[in-house]
N, CA, C and O atoms as CSV, one atom per row, in Angstrom:
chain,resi,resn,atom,element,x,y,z
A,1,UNK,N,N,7.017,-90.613,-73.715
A,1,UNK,CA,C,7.168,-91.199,-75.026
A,1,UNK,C,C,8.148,-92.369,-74.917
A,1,UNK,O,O,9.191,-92.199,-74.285
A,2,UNK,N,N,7.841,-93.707,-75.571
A,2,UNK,CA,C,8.411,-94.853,-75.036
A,2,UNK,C,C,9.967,-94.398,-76.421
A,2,UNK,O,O,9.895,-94.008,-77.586
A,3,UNK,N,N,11.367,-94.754,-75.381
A,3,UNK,CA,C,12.271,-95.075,-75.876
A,3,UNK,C,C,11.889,-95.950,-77.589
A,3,UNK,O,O,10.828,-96.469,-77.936
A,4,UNK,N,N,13.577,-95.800,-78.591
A,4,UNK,CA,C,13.078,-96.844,-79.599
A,4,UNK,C,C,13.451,-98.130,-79.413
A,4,UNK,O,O,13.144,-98.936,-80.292
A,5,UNK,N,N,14.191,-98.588,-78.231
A,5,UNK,CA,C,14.339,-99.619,-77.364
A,5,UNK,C,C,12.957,-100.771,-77.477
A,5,UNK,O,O,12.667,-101.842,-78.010
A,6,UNK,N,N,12.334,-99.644,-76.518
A,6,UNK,CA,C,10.970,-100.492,-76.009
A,6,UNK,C,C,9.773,-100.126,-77.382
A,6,UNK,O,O,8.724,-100.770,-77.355
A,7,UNK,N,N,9.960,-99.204,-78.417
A,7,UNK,CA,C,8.732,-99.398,-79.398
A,7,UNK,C,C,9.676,-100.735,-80.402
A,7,UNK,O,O,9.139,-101.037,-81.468
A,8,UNK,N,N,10.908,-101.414,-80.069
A,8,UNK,CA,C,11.247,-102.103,-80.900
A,8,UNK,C,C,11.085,-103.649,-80.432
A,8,UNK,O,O,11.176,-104.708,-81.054
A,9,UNK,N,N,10.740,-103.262,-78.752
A,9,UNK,CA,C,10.724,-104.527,-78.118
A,9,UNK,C,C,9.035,-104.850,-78.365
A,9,UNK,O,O,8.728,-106.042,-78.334
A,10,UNK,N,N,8.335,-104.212,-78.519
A,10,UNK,CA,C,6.592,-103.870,-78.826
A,10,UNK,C,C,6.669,-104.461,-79.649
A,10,UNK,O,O,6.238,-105.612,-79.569
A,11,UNK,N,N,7.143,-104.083,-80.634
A,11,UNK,CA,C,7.339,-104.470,-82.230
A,11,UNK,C,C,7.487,-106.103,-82.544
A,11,UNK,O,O,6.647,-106.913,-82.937
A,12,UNK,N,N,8.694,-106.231,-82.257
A,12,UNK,CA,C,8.877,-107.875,-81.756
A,12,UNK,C,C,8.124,-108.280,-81.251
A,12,UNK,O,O,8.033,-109.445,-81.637
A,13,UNK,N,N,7.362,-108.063,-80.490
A,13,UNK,CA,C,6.008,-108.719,-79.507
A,13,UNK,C,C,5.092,-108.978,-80.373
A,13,UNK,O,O,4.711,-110.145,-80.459
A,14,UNK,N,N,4.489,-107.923,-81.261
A,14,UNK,CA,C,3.523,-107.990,-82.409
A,14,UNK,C,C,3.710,-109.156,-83.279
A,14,UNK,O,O,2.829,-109.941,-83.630
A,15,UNK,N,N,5.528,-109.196,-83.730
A,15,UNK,CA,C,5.624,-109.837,-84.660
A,15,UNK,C,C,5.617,-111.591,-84.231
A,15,UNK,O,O,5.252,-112.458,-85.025
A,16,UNK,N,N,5.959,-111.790,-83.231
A,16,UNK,CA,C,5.689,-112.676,-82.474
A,16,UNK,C,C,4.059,-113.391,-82.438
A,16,UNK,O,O,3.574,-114.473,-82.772
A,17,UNK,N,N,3.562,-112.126,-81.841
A,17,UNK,CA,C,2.028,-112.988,-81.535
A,17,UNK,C,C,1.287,-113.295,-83.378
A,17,UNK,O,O,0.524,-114.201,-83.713
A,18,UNK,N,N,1.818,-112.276,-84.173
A,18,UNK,CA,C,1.243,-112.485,-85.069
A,18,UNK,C,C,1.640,-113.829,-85.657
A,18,UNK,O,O,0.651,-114.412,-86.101
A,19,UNK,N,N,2.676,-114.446,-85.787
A,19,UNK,CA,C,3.258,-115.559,-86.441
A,19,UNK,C,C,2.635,-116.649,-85.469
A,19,UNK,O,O,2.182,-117.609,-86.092
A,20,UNK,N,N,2.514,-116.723,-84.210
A,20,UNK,CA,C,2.015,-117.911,-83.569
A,20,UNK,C,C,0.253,-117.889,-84.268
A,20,UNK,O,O,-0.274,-118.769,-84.948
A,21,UNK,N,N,-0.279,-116.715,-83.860
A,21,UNK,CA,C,-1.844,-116.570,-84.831
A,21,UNK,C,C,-1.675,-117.311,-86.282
A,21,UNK,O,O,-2.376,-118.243,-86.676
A,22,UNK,N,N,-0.784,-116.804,-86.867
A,22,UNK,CA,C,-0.651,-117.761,-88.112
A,22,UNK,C,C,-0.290,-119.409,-88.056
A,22,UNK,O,O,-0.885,-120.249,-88.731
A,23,UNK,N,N,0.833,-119.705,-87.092
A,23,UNK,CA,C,0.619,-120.935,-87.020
A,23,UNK,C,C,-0.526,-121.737,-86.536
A,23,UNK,O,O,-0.959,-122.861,-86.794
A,24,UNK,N,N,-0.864,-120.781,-85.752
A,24,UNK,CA,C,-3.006,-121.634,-84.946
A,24,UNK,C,C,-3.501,-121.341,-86.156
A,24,UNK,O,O,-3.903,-122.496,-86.295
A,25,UNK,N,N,-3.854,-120.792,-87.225
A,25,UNK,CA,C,-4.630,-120.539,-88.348
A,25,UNK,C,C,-4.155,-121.857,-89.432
A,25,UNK,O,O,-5.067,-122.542,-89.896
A,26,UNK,N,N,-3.119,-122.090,-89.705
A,26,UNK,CA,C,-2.583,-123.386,-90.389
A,26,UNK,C,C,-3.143,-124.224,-90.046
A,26,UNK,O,O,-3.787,-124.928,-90.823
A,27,UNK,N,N,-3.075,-124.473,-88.512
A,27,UNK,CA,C,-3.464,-125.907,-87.832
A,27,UNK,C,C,-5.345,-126.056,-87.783
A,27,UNK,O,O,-5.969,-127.117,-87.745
A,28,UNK,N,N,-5.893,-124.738,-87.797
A,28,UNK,CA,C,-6.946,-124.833,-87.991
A,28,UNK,C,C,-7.853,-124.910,-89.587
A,28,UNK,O,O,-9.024,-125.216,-89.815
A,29,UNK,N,N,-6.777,-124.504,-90.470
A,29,UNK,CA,C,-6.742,-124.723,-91.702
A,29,UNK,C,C,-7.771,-125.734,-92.292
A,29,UNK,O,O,-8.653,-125.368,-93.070
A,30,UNK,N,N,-7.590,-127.218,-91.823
A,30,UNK,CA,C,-8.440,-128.003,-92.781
A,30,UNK,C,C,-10.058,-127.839,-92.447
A,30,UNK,O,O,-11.012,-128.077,-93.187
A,31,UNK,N,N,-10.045,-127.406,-91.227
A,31,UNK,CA,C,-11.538,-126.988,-90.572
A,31,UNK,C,C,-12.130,-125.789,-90.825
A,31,UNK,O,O,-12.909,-125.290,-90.013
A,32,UNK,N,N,-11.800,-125.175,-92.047
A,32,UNK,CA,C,-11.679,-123.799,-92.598
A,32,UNK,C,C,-12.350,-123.547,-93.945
A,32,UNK,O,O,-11.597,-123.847,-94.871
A,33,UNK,N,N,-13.961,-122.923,-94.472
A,33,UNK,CA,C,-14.174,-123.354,-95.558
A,33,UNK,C,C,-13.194,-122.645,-96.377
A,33,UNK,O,O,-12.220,-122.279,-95.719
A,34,UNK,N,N,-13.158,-122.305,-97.771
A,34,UNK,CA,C,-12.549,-121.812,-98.626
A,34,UNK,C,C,-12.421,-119.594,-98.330
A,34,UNK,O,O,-11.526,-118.769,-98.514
A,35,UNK,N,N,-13.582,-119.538,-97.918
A,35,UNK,CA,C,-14.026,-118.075,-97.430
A,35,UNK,C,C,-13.100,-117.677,-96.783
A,35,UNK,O,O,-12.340,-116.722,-96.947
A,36,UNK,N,N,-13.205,-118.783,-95.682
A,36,UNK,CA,C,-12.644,-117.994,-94.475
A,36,UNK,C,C,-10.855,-118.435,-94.787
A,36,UNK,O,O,-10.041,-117.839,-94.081
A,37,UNK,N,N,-10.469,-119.159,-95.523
A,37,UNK,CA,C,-9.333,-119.036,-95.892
A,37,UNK,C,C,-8.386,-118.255,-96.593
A,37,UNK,O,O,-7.157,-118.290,-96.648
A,38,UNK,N,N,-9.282,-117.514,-97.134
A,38,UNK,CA,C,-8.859,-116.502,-98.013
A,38,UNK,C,C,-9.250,-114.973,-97.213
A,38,UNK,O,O,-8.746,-113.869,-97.419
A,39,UNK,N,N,-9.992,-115.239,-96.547
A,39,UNK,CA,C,-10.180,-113.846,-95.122
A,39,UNK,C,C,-8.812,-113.808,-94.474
A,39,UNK,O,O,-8.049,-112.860,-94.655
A,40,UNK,N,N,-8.535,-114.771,-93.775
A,40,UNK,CA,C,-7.138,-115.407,-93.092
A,40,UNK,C,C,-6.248,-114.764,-94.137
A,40,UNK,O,O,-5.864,-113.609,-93.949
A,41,UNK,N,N,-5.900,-115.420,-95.205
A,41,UNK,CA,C,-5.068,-114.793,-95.980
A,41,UNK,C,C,-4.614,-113.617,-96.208
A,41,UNK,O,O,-3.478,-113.164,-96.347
A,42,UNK,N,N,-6.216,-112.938,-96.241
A,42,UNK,CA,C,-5.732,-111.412,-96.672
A,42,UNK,C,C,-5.192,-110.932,-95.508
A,42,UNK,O,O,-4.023,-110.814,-95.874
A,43,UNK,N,N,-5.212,-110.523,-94.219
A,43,UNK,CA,C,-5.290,-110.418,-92.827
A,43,UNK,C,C,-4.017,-110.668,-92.570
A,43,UNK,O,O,-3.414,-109.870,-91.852
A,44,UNK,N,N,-3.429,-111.669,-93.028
A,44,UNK,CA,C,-2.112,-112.027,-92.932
A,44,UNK,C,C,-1.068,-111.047,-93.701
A,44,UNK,O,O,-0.040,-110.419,-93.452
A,45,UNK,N,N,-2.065,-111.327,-94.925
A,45,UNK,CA,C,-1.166,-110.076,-96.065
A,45,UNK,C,C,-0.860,-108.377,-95.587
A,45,UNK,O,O,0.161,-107.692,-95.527
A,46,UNK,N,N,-2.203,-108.152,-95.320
A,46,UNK,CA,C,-2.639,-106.959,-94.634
A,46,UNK,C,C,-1.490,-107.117,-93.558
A,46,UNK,O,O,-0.538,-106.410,-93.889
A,47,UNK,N,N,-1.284,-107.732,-92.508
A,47,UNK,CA,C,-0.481,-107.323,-91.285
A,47,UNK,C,C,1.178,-107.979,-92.194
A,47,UNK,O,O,1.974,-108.074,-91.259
A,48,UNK,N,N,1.640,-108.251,-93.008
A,48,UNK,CA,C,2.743,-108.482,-93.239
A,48,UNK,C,C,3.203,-107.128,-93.650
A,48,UNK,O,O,4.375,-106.762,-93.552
A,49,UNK,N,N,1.904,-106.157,-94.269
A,49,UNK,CA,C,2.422,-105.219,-95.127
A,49,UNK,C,C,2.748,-104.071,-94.249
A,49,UNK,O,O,3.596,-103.183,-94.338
A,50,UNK,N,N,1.879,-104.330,-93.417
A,50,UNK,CA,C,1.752,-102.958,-92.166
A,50,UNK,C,C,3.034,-103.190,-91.262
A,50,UNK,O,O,3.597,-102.140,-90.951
A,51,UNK,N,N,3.563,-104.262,-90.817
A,51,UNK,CA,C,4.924,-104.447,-90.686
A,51,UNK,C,C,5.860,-103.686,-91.272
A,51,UNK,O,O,6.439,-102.739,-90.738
A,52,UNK,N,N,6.022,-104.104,-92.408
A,52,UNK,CA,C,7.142,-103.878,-93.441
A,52,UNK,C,C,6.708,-101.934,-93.466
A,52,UNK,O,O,7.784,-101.341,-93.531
A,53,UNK,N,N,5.870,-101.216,-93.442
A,53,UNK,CA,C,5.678,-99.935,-93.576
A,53,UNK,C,C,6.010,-99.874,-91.986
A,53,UNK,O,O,7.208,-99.595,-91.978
A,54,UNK,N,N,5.564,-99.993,-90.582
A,54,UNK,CA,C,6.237,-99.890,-89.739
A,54,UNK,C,C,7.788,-99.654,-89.530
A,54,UNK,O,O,8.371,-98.606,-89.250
A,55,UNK,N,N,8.338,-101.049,-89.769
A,55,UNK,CA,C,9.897,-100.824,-89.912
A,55,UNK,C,C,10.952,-100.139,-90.830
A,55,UNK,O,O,12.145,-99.924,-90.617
A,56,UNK,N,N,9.816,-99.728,-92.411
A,56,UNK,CA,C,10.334,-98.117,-93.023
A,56,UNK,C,C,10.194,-96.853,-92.373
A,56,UNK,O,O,10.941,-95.893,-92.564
A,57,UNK,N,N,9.227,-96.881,-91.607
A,57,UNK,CA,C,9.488,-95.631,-90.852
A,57,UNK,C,C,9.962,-95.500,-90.229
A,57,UNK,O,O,10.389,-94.371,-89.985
A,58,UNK,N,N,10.357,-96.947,-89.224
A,58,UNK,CA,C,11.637,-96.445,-88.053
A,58,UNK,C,C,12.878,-96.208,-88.346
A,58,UNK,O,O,13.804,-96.001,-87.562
A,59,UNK,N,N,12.892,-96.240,-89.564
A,59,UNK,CA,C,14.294,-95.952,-90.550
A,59,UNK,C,C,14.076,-94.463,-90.630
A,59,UNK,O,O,14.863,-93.587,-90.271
A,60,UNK,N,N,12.781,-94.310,-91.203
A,60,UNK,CA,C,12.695,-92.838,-91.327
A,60,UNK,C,C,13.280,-91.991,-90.170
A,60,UNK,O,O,14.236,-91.219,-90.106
A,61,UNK,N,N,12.348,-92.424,-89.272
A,61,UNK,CA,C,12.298,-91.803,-88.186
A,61,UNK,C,C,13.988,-91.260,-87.943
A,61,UNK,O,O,14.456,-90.124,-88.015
A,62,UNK,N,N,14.616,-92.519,-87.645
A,62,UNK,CA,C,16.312,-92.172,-87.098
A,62,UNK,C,C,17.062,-91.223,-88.275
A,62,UNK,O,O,18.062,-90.527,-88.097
A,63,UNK,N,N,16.191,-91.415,-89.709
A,63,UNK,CA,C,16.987,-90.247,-90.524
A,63,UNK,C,C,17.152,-89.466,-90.087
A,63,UNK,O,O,18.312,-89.082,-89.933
A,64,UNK,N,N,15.591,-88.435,-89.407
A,64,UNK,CA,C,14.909,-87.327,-89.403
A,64,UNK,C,C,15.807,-87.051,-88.447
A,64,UNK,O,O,16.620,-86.176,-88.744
A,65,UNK,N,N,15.938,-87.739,-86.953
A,65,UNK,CA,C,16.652,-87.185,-85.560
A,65,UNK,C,C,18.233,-87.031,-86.233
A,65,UNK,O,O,19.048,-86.300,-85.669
A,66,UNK,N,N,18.546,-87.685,-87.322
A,66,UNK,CA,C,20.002,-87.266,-87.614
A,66,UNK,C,C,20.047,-85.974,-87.958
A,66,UNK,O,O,20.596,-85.080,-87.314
A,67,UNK,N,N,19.330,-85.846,-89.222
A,67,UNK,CA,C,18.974,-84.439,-89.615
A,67,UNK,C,C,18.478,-83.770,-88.277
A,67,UNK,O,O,19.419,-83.031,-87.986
A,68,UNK,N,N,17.977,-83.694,-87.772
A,68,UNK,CA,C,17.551,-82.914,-86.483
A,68,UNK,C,C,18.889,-82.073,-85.875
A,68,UNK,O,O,19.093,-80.867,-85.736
A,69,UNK,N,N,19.541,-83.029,-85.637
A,69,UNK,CA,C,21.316,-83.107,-84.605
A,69,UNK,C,C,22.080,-82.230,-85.975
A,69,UNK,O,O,23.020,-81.466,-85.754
A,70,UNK,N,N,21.638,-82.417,-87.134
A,70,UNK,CA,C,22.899,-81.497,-87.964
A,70,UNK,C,C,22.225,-80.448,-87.772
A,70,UNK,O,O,22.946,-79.583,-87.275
A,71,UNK,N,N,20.976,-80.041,-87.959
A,71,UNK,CA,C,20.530,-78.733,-87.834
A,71,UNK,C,C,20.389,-77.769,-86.619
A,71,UNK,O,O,20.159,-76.564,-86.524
A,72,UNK,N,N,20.617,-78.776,-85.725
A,72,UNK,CA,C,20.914,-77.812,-84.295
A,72,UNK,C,C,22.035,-77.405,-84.154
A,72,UNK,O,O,22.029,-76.352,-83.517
A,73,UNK,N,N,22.988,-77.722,-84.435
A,73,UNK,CA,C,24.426,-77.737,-84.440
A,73,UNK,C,C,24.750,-76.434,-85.331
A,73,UNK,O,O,25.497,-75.492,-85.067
A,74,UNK,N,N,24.018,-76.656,-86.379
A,74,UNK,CA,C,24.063,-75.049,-87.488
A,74,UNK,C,C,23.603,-74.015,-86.944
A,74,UNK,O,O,24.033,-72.868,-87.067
A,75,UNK,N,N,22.495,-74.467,-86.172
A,75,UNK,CA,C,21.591,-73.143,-85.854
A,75,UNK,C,C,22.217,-72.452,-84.492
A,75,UNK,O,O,22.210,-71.267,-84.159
A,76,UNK,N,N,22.801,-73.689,-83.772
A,76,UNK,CA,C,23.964,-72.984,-82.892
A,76,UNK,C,C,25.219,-72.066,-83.063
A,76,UNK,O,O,25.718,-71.156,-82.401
A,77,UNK,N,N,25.571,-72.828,-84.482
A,77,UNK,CA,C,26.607,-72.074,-85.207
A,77,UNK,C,C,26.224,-70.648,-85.587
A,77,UNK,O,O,26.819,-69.679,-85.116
A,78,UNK,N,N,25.205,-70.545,-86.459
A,78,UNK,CA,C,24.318,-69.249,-86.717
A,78,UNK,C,C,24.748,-68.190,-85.215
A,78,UNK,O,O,25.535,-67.262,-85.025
A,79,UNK,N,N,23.842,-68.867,-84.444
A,79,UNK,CA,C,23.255,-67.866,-83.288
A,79,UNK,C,C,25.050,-67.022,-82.917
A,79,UNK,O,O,25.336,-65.843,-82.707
A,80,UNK,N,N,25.822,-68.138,-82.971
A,80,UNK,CA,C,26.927,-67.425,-82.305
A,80,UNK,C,C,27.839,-66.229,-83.283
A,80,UNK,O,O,28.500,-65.260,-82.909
A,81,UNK,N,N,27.528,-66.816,-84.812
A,81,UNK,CA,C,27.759,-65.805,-85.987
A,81,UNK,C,C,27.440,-64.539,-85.642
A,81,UNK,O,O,28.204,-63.576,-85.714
A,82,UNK,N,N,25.949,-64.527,-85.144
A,82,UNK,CA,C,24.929,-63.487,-85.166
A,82,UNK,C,C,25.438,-62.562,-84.032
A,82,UNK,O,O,25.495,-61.333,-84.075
A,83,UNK,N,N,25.805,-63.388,-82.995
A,83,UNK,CA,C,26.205,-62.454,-81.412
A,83,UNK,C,C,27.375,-61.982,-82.163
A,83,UNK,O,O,27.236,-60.790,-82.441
A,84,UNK,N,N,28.315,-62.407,-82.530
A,84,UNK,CA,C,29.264,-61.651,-83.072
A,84,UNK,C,C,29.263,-60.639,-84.087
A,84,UNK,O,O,30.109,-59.763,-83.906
A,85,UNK,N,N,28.707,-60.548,-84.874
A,85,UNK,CA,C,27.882,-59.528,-85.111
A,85,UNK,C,C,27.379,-58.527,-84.989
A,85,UNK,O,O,27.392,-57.470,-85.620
A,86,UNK,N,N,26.701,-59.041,-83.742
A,86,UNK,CA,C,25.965,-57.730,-82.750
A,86,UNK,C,C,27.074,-57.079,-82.349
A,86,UNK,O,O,26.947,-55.862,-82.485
A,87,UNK,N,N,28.356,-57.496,-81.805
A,87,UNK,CA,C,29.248,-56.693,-81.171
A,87,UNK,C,C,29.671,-55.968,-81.935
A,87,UNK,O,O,29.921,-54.806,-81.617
A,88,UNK,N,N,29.926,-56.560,-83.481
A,88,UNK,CA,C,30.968,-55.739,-84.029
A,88,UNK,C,C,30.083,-54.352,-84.842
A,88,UNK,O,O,30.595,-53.606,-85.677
A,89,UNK,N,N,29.189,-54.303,-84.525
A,89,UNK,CA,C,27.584,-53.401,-84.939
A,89,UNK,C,C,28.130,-52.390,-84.279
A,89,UNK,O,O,28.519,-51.317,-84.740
A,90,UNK,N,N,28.152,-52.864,-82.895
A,90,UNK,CA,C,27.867,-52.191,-81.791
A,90,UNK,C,C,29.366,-51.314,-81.729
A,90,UNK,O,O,29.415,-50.134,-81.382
A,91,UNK,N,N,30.264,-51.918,-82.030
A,91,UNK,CA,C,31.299,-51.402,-82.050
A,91,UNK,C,C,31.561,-50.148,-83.722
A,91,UNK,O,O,32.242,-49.159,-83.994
A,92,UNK,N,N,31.180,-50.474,-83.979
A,92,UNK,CA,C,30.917,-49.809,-85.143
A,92,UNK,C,C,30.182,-48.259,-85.232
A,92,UNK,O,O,30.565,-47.257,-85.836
A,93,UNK,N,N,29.098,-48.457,-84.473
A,93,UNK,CA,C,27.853,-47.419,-83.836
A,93,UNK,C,C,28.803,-46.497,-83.011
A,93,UNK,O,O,28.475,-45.310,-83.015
A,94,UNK,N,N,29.920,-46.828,-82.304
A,94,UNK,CA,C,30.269,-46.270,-81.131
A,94,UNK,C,C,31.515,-45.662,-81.806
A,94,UNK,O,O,31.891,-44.720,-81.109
A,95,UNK,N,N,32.358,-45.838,-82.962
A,95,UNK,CA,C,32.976,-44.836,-83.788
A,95,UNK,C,C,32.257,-44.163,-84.616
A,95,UNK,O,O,32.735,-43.081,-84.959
A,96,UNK,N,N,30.840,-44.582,-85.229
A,96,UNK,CA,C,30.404,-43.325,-85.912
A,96,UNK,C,C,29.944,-42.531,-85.204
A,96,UNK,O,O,29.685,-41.392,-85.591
A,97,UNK,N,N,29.642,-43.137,-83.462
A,97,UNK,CA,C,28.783,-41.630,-82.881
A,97,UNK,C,C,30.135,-41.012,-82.590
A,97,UNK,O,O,30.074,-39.794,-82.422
A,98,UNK,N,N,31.099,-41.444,-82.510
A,98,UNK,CA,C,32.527,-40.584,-81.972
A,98,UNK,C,C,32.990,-39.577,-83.129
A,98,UNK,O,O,33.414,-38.430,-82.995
A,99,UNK,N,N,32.783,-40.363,-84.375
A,99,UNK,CA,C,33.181,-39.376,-85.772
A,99,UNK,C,C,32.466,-38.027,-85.887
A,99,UNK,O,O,32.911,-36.899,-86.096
A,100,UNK,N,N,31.036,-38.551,-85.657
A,100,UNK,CA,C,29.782,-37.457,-85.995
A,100,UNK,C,C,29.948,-35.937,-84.458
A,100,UNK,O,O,29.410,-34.833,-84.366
A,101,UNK,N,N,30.856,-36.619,-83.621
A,101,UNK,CA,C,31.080,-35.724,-82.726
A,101,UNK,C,C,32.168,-35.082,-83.195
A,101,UNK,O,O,31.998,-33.865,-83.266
A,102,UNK,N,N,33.092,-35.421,-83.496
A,102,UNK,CA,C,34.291,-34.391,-84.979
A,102,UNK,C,C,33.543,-33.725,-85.987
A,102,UNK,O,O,33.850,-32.609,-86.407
A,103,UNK,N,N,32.580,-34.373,-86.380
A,103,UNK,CA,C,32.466,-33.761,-87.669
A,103,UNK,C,C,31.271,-32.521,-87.406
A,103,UNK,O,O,30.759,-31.837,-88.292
A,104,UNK,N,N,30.929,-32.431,-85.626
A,104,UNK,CA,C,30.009,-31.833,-85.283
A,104,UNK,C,C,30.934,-30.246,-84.614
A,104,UNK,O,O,30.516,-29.089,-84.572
A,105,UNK,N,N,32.332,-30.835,-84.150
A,105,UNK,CA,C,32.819,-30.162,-83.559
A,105,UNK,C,C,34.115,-28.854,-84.791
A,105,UNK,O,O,34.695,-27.775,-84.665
A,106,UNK,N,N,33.930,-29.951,-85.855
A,106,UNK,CA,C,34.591,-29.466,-86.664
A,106,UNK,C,C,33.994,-28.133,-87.888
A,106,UNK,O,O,34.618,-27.435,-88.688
A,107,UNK,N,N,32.504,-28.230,-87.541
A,107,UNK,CA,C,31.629,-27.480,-88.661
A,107,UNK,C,C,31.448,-26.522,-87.912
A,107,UNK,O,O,31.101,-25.503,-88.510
A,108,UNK,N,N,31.600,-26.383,-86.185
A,108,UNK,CA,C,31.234,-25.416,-85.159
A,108,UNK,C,C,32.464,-24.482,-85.536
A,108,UNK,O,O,32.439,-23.270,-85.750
A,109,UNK,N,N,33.683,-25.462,-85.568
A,109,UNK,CA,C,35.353,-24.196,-85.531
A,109,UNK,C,C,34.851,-23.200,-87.111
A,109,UNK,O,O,34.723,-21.982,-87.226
A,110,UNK,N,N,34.678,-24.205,-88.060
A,110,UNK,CA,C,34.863,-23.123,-89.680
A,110,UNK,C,C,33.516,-22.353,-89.665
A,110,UNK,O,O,33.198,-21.508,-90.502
A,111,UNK,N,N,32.950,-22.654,-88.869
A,111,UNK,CA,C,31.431,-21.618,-88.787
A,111,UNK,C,C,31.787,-20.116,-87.949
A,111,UNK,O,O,31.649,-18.935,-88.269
A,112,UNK,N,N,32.336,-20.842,-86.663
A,112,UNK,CA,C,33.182,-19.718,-85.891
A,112,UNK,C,C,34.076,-18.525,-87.134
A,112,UNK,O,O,33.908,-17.306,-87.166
A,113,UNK,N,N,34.924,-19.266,-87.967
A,113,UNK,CA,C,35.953,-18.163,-88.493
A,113,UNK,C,C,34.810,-17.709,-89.883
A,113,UNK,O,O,34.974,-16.577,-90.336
A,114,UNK,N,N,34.030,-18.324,-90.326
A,114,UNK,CA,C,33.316,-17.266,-91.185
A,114,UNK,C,C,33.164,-15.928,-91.088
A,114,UNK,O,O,32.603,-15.647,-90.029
A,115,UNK,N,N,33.464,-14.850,-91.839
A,115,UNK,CA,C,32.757,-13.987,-91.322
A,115,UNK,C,C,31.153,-13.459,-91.125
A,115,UNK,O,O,30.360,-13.944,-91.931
A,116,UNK,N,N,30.707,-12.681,-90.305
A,116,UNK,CA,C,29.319,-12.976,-89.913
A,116,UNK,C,C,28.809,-12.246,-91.345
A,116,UNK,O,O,29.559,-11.502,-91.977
A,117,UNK,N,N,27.712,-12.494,-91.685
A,117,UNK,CA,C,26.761,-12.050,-93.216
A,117,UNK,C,C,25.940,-11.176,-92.723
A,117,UNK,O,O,25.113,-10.627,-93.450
């Protein structure tokens, strides 16, 4: 995928050949009936406009990769929220299985002193 370097150096190239086409179209101008002057015209219009929507999107474009770069950065942030998390889960799991072993060892002693039924 070409750098925005070289789709900007492309770009310039376009805009280039297109303006010399327009100046050979001037010069050929008086040798031009009315038709084909107004073909020329539109063509011109047509590629001025497709320009101008070109170079809104390369605006777009660099929005989007900004937004891109904030949202990786979050989602990095996230992920590491999340691992931390996991530990403190995990740590968590490992006093209730320790409690549930009291509270397993503790129902065995008052069962012991019951008397038997």
């Amino acid at each position: 995928m070409p750098t925005q370097e070289e789709r900007l150096a492309a770009l310039e190239q376009k805009v280039t050949d297109i303006e010399l086409e327009r100046l050979y179209e001037k010069r050929k101008a008086p040798q031009l009936s009315s038709d084909q002057l107004y073909d020329a015209g539109q063509v011109n219009h047509r590629l001025t406009m497709l320009l101008g929507v070109a170079s809104g999107q390369e605006t777009s474009i660099k929005v989007i990769e900004s937004d891109l770069g904030v949202i990786k950065e979050q989602l990095s942030g996230m992920k590491q929220d999340n691992a931390a998390f996991h530990v403190k889960f995990d740590r968590l799991e490992t006093r209730f299985d320790g409690l549930e072993n009291r509270f397993d060892r503790l129902e065995k002693l008052l069962l012991d002193r019951l008397p038997a039924a």
